[in-house]
C-alpha positions in Angstrom: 2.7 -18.3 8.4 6.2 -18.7 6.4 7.8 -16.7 9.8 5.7 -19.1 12.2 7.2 -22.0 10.0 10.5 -20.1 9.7 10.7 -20.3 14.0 9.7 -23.4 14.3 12.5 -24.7 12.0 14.9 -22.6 14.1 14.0 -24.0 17.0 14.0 -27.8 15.8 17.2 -27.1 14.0 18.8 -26.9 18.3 16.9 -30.3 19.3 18.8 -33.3 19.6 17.7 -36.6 18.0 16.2 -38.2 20.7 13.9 -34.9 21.4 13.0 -34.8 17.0 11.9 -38.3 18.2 9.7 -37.9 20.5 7.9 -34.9 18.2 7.5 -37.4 15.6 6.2 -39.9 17.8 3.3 -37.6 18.7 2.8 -36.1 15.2 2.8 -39.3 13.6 0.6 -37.9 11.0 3.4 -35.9 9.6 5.8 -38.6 9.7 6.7 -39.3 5.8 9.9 -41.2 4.5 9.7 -38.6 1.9 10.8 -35.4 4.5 14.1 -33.9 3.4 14.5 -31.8 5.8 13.9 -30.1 9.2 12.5 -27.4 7.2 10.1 -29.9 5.8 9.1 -31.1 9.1 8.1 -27.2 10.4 5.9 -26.9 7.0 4.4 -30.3 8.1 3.9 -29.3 11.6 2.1 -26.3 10.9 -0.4 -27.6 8.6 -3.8 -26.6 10.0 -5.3 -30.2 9.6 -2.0 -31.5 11.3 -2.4 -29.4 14.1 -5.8 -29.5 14.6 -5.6 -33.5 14.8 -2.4 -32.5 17.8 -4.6 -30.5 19.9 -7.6 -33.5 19.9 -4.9 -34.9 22.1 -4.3 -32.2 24.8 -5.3 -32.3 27.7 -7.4 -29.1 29.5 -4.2 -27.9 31.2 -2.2 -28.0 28.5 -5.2 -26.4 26.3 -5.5 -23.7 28.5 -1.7 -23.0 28.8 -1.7 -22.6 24.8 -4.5 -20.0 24.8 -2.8 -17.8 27.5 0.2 -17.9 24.9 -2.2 -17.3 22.3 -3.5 -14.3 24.2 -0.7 -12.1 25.7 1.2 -12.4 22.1 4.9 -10.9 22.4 4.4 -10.6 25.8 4.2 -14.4 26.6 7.0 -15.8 29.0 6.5 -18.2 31.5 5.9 -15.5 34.5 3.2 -13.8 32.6 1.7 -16.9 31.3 1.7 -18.2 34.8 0.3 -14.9 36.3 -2.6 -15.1 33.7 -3.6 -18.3 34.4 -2.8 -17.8 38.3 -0.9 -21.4 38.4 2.5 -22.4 39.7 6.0 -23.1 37.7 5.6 -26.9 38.0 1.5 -26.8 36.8 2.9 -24.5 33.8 6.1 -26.9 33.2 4.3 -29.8 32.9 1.3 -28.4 30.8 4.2 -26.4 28.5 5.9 -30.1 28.2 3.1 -31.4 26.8 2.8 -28.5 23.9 6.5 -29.0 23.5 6.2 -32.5 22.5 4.1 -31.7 19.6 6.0 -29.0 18.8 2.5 -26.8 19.4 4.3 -24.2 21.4 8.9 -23.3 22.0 10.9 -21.5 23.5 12.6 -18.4 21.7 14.5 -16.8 24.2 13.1 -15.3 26.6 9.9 -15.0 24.8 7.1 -18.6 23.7 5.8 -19.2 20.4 3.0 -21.0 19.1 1.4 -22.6 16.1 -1.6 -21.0 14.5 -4.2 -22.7 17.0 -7.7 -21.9 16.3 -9.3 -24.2 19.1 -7.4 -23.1 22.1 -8.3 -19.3 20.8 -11.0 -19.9 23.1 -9.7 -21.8 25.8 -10.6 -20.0 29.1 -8.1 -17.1 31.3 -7.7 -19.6 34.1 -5.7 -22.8 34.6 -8.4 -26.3 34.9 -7.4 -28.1 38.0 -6.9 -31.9 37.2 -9.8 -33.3 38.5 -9.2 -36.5 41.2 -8.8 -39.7 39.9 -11.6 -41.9 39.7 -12.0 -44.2 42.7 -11.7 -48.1 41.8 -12.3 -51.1 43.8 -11.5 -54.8 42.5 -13.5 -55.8 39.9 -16.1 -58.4 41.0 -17.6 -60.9 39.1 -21.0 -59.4 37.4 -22.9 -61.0 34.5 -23.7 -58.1 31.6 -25.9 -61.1 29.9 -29.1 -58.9 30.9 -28.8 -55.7 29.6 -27.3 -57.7 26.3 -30.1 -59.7 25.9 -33.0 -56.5 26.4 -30.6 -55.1 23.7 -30.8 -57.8 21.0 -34.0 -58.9 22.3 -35.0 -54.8 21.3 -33.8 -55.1 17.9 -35.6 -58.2 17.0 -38.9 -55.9 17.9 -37.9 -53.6 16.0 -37.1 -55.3 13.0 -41.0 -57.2 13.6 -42.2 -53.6 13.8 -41.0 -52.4 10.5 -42.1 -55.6 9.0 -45.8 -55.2 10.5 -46.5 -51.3 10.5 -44.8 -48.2 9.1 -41.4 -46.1 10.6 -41.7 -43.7 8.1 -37.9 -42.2 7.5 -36.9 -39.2 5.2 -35.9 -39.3 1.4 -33.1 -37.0 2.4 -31.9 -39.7 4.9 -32.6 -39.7 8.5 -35.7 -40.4 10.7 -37.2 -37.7 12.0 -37.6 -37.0 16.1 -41.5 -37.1 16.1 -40.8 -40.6 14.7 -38.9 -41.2 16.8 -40.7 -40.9 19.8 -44.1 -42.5 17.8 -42.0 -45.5 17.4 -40.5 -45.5 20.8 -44.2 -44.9 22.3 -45.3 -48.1 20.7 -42.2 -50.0 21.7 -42.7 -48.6 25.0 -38.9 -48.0 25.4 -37.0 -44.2 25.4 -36.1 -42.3 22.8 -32.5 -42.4 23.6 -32.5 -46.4 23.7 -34.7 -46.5 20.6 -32.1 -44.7 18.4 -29.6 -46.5 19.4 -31.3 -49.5 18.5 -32.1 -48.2 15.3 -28.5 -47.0 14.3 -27.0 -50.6 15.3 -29.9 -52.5 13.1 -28.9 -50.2 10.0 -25.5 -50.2 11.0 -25.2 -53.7 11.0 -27.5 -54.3 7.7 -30.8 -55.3 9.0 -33.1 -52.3 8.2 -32.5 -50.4 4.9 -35.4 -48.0 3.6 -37.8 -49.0 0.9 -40.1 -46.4 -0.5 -39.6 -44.0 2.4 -40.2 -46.7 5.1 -37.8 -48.7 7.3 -37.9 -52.4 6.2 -35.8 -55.4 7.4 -33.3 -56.5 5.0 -32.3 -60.1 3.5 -29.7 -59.8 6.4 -32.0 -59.5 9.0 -33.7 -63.4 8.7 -30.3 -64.8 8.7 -29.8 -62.5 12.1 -32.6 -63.5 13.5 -32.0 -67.5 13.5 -28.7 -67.4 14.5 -27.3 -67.7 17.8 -27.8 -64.9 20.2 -24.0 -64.2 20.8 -23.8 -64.0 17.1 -26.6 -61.6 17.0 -25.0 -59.8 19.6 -21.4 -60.0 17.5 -23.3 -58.2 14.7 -24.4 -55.6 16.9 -20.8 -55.0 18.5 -19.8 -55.1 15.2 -21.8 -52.6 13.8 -21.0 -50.6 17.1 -17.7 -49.9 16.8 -18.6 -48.8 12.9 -20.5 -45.6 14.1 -19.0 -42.0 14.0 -21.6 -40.2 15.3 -21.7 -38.1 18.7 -24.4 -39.1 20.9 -25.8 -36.2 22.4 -29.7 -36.6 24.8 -29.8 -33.0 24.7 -29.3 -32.7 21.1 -30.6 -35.4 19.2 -29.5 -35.4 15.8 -32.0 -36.7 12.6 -30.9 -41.1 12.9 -29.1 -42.4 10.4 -27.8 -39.2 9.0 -24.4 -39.9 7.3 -21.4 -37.0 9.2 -18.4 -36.7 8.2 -15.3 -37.5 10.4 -14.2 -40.1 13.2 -14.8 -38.2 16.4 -17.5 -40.1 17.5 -15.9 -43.4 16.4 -12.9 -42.0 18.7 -15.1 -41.1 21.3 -16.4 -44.5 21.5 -13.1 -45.9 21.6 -11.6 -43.9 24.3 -14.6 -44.5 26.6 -14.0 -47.8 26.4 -10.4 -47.8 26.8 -10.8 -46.0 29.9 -12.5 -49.1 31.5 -10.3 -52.2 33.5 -11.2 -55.9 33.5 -9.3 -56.0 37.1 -10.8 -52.7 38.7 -14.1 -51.6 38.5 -14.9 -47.4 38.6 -16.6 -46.7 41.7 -18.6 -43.6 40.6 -18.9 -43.4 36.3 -19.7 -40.0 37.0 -16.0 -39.3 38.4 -14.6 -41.4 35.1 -16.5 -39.1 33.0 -14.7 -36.1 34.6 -11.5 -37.7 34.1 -11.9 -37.9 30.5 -13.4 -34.3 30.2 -10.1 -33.3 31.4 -7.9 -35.3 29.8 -9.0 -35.1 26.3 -11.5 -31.4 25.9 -11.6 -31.8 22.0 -13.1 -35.8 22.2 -14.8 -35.4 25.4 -17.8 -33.4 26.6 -19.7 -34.7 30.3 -23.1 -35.5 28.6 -21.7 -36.8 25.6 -19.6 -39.5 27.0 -22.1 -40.3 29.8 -24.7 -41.7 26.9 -21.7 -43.7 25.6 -21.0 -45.6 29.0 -24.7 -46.2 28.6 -24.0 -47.6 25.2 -21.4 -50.3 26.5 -23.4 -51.1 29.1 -26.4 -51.8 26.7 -23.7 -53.7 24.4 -22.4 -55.6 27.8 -19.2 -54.4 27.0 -18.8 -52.7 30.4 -20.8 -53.9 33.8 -20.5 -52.8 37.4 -18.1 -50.6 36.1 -15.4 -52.8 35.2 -14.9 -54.0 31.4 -16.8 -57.2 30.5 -14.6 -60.8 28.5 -16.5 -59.2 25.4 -15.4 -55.6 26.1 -12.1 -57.0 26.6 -12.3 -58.8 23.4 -13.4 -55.7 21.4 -10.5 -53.5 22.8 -7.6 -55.7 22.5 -8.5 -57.5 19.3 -9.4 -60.8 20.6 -12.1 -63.4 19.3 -15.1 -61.2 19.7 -17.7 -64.0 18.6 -16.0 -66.6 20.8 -16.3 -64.2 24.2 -19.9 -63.2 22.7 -21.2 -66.8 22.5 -20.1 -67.2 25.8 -21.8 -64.8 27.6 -25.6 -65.2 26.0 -27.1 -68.1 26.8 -28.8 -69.9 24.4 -32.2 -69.1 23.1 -35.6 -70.1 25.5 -38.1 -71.7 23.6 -40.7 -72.3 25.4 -43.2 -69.4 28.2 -44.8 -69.8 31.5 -48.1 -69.1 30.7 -50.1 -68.0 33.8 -53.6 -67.7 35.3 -53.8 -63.7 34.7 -53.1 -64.6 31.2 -49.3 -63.3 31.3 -46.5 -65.2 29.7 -43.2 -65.2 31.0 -39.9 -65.9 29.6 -37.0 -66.5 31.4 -33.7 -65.3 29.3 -34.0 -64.4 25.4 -36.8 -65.9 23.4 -36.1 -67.6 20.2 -37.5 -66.3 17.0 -40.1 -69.0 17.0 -41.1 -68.3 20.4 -41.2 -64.1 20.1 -42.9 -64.4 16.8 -45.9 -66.6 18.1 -46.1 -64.4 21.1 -45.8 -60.8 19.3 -49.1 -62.1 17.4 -51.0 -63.1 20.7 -50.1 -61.2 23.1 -48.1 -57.7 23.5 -44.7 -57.4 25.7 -45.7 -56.0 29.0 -41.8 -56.2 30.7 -38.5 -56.0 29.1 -36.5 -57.6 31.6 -34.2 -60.4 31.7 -37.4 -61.9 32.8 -39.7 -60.9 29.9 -43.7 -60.5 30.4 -46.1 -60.9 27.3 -49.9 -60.5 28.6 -52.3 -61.8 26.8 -55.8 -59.3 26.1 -58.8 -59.5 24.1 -57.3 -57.1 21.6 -54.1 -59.3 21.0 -56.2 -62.3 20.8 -58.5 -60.4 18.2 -54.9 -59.5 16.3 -54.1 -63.6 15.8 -58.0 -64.4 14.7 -57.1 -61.2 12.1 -54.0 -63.1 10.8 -56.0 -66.2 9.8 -55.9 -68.0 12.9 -58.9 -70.2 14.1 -59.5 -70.5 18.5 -58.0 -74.2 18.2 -55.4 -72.9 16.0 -54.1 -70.0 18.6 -54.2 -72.3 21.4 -52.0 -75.0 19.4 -49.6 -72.8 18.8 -49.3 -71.8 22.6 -49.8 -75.0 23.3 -46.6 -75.8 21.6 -44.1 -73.2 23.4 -46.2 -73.1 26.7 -43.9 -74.8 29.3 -46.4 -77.4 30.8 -50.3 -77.2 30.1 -51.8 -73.8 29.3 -53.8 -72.7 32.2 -57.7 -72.3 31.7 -58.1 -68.9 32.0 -56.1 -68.5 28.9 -58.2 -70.9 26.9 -61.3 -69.3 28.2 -60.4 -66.4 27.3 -59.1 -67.2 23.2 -62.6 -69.1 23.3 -64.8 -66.8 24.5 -62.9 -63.9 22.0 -63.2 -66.6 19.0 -66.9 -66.3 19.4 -67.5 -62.6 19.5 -65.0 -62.5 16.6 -66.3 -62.7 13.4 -70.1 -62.0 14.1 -69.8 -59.3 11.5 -68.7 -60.1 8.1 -67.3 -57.5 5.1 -67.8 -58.4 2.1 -67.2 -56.3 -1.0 -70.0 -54.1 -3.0 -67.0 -51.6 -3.0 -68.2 -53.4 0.4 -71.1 -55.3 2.3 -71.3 -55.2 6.2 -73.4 -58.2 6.9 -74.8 -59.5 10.5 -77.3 -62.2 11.8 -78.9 -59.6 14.2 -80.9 -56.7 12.3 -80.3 -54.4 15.6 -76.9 -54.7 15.5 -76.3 -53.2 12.2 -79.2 -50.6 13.2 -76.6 -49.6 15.9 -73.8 -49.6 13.3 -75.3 -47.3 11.0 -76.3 -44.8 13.7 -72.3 -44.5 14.8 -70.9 -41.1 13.7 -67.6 -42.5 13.7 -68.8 -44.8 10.6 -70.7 -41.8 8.9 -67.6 -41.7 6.1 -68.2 -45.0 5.1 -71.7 -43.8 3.5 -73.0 -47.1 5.1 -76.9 -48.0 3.9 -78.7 -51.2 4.1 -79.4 -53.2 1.6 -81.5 -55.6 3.4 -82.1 -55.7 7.5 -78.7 -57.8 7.7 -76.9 -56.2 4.9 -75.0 -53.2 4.6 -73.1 -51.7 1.9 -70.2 -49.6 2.0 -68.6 -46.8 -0.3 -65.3 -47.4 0.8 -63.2 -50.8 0.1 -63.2 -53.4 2.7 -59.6 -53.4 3.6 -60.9 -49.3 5.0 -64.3 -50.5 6.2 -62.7 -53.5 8.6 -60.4 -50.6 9.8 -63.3 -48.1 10.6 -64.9 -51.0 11.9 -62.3 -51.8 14.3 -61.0 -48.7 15.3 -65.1 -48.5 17.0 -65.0 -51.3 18.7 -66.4 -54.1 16.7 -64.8 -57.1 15.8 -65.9 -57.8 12.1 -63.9 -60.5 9.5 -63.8 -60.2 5.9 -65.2 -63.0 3.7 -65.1 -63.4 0.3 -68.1 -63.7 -2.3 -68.5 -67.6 -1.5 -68.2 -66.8 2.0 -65.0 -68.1 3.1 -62.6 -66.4 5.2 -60.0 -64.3 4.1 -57.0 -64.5 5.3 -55.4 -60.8 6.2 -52.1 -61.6 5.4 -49.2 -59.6 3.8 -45.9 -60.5 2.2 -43.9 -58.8 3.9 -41.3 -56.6 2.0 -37.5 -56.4 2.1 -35.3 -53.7 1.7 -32.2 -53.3 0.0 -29.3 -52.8 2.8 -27.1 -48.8 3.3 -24.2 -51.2 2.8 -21.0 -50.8 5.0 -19.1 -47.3 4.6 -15.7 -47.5 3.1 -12.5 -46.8 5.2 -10.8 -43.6 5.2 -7.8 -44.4 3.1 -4.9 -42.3 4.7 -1.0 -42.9 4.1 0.3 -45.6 6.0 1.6 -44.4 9.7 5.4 -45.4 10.6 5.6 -47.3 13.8 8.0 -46.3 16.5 11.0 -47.7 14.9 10.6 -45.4 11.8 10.3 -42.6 13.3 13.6 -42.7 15.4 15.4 -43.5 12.1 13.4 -40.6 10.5 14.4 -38.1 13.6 18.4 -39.3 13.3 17.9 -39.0 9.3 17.1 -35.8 9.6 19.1 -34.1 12.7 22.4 -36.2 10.9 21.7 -34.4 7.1 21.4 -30.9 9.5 24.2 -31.0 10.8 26.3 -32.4 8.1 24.8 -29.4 6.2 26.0 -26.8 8.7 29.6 -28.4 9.8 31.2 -29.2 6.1 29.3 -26.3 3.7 30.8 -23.3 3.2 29.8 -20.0 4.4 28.2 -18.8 0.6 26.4 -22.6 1.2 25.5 -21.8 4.8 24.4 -19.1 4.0 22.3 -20.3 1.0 20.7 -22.6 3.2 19.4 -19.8 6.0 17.8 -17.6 3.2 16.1 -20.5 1.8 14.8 -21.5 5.1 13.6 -18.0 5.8 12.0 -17.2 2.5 9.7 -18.9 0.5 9.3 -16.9 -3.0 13.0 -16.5 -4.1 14.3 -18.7 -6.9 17.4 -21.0 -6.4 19.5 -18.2 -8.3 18.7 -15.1 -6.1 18.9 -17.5 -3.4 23.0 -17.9 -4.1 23.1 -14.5 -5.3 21.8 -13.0 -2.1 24.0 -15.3 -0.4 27.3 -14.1 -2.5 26.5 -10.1 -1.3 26.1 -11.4 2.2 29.7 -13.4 2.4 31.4 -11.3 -0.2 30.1 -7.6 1.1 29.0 -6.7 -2.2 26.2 -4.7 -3.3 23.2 -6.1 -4.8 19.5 -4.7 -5.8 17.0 -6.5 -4.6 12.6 -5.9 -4.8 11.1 -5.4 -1.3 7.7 -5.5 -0.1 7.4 -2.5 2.0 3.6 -2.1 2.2 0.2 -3.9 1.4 0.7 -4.1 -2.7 3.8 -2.1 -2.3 7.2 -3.2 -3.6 10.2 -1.2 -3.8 13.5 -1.6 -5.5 16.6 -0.7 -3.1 20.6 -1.3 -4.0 21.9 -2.5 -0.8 25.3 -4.0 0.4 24.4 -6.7 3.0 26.4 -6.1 6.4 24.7 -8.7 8.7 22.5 -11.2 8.6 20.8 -12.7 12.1 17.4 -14.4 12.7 15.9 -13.5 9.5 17.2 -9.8 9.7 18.9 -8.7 6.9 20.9 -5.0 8.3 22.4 -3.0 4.7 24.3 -0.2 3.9 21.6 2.2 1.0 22.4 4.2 -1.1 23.5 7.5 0.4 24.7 5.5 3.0 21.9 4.8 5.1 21.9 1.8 7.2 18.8 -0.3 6.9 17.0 -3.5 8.4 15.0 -6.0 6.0 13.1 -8.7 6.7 14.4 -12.1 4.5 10.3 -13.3 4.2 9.4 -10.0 2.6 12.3 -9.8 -0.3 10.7 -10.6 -3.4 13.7 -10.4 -6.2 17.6 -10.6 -6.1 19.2 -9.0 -9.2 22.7 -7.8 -9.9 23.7 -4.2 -8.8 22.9 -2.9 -12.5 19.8 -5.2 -13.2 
């Protein structure tokens, strides 16, 4: 590494300002007020982390053009590089240009050096064709308020499913896949939009986990009555937080913590590669673009689910980028462009004659909560469906709910009179429901007709219960009543609980809130110097070079090219090195001449040229040292 670094100094030390520039405008991260000198800058430059971060920003030509340099060694010039890769001068100028300009690869005569790249190591033994740009028409006027509303309109059932029934999620962190798709099953949506969903509800503080289970927050009320574009704000919001790297093929555990930014970058660059004038013609062909222009960020798959991500988000449609994409990329007022775009809240159904409901646009909390108990969401559309079934209708009778009650409260959001099939139907389930009754011995299963509980106790389903009668309309139960109405249920009957005095109970839970993740902290990193700062840090340093060279003197030139070239000599055998060199006289110096070998030679320097020491031994021999590999400087008798 110190010869690497050593090079690379060499090689900066012949820029001018204006090229130092340009190096520091695409290293930024090494860009310190606190540099002294070029030397400085070559350490910085080849710090792996440093580099690493350069080579996210190559491109595949210029990826592929650094491994072929990587590969052939000593023997890299810019005919056999080109004969490697089988491309032409200007394909290899341009690529090399772009290596240049982070100072990832030079020139050093006739041969090119490189920085210690790990990534382009791999990089394959043939030059990647730029793929053809991606074909663009004018943007037309499209309205993204659909897919936005099926996306918040999703996240609302979700946060009502963790509320009603269980999304079990690990201790470790992170839901499991089989979860996953259980959840998504019920929710009748993919697995792919399900964890998105999920992500941007904990992302944006509405689910946090309570006792191993998903629950919504103290946030997520507050969400739910609020506007839809400041739902959707929240969401945004809570998008643009996410590093992780979507991937169909390789679903990772949700809401595992990973360290990093690439998907955050990802996300960013996707979106940046979208127009509000021109919309892409084929996303397939943008996809390729990207692949090609940035290898380390981008992979075909990958960013393919994240233009599936705007598009949920209506950050992108028909291509082209939406007011709220625009908004979100260019810092504008993202709430503002949000509200604008989702209409307001519907609250009221079409209820029909085949007992479906139908809302036009997003439903308000009222309205979706008084619907999720009736009735279960048949279409998630921008026109939705709820349909209406005996079982759904058995569900609100459950929750407390008398027939006249249930039909009140559709009467109150129904848009017009309810049809009659609809109140035929909540009649005619009121009056099946509830003609057996649990009450607790642990439990009774009473029932006016003796047969009917005959027929009970002969069902093997029910055999775990330990059922037995206690009279011909009584039976009792071993188990409690909440698990004897289950068993009941899950066969097909419709039983109620009642109390001792027999009223109804109420099956009704508080439901439970969980404590938020809370909001990662930003990566504190040292502040970046804008444009400006870096051209006054390029003149800084090329001026203090060459003030050092033209006005020093030779012992002080001298001085300064040793110290360059080798990192573990003190100041002192620095000068005194530098003394034998101008002066001619002899000096002893320690020399590592071998894996955990050093040996002590008196030698009077002669010349001194690109880190090659030649010497006059003892005897006189002439002999060539290497500056990096000297390890002491003492006087001739020392």
């Amino acid at each position: 590494m110190p010869r690497r670094t050593n090079a690379l100094a060499t090689w900066l030390q012949r820029l001018d300002q204006g090229e130092v520039a340009v190096i520091l405008t695409h290293r930024g991260d090494v860009g310190d007020r606190l540099l002294r000198s070029l030397k400085d800058l070559a350490y910085q430059l080849t710090d792996p982390d440093s580099v690493h971060h350069a080579e996210d920003e190559l491109d595949q030509g210029a990826v592929d053009v650094l491994g072929a340099i990587i590969r052939l060694g000593a023997r890299a010039g810019v005919d056999a590089v080109c004969a490697d890769l089988g491309c032409s001068s200007q394909e290899f100028g341009r690529a090399f240009g772009e290596l240049t300009k982070r100072a990832l690869a030079w020139p050093e005569g006739a041969t090119l050096r490189e920085v210690n790249s790990v990534r382009a190591a791999h990089a394959r033994p043939r030059l990647t064709p730029r793929p053809p740009a991606a074909r663009r028409r004018p943007a037309s006027p499209a309205s993204p308020a659909g897919p936005a509303m099926s996306t918040v309109d999703g996240v609302a059932r979700l946060l009502a499913h963790c509320e009603r029934e269980n999304f079990d999620a690990r201790y470790t962190g992170g839901v499991a896949t089989p979860e996953i798709r259980r959840v998504a099953r019920l929710l009748r949506v993919t697995d792919a939009v399900l964890r998105l969903r999920l992500e941007l509800a904990v992302e944006a503080q509405l689910l946090g986990l309570e006792r191993g289970h998903l629950r919504p927050t103290r946030h997520a009320d507050a969400w739910l009555d609020a506007h839809p574009g400041v739902r959707l704000t929240a969401l945004v919001a809570a998008w643009q937080r996410m590093d992780w790297r979507p991937d169909p093929e390789q679903a990772r555990a949700a809401l595992r913590d990973y360290a990093g930014q690439a998907g955050a970058e990802l996300r960013r660059s996707t979106l940046a590669a979208f127009s509000a004038d021109h919309a892409v013609v084929d996303v397939g062909e943008l996809v390729d673009e990207l692949v090609w222009a940035r290898p380390a960020v981008h992979e075909a798959r990958v960013t393919a689910a994240v233009v599936a991500e705007l598009e949920a988000l209506a950050l992108v449609a028909d291509g082209a980028l939406t007011p709220l994409g625009h908004a979100v990329l260019h810092g504008g007022d993202v709430e503002a462009a949000a509200v604008r775009l989702m209409p307001a809240a519907t609250e009221r159904a079409v209820f029909q004659a085949d007992l479906t409901a139908v809302v036009d646009g997003l439903p308000s909390t009222a309205l979706s909560s008084t619907l999720n108990l009736v009735a279960d969401l048949e279409n998630d559309d921008t026109a939705r469906v709820w349909r209406l079934s005996a079982g759904s209708i058995r569900r609100a009778l459950d929750a407390g709910l008398s027939a006249d009650e249930v039909l009140l409260r559709l009467g109150v959001v129904a848009e017009g009179p309810l049809p009659q099939a609809v109140e035929y139907q909540v009649q005619d389930v009121a009056r099946r429901h509830g003609q057996l009754t649990v009450t607790e011995v642990a439990c009774c299963v009473r029932a006016e007709d003796p047969a009917l509980l005959q027929e009970i106790a002969r069902t093997r389903a029910l055999h775990p219960l330990g059922l037995r009668f206690l009279a011909p309309t009584v039976l009792a139960s071993v188990a409690p009543m909440t698990e004897t109405l289950a068993a009941l249920r899950r066969a097909g009957y419709a039983p109620k609980g009642v109390d001792g005095g027999d009223r109804s109970i109420v099956e009704r839970t508080r439901p439970e809130r969980a404590a938020p993740r809370g909001e990662r902290g930003q990566d504190r990193r040292r502040p970046v110097l804008d444009d400006v700062e870096l051209a006054q840090l390029a003149v800084r340093l090329v001026e203090q070079e060459r003030q050092v060279v033209g006005r020093g003197t030779p012992r002080t030139n001298a001085a300064r090219m040793l110290r360059d070239q080798n990192v573990f000599l003190r100041d002192e055998e620095v000068q005194r090195l530098a003394s034998a060199l101008v002066d001619g006289r002899p000096v002893r110096i320690g020399y590592a001449s071998g894996p955990r070998q050093t040996e002590t030679v008196l030698i009077t320097p002669v010349k001194h040229l690109d880190g090659v020491l030649t010497a006059d031994c003892e005897g006189g021999a002439s002999r060539e040292f290497h500056i990096e590999h000297v390890r002491a400087v003492r006087a001739p008798g020392g």
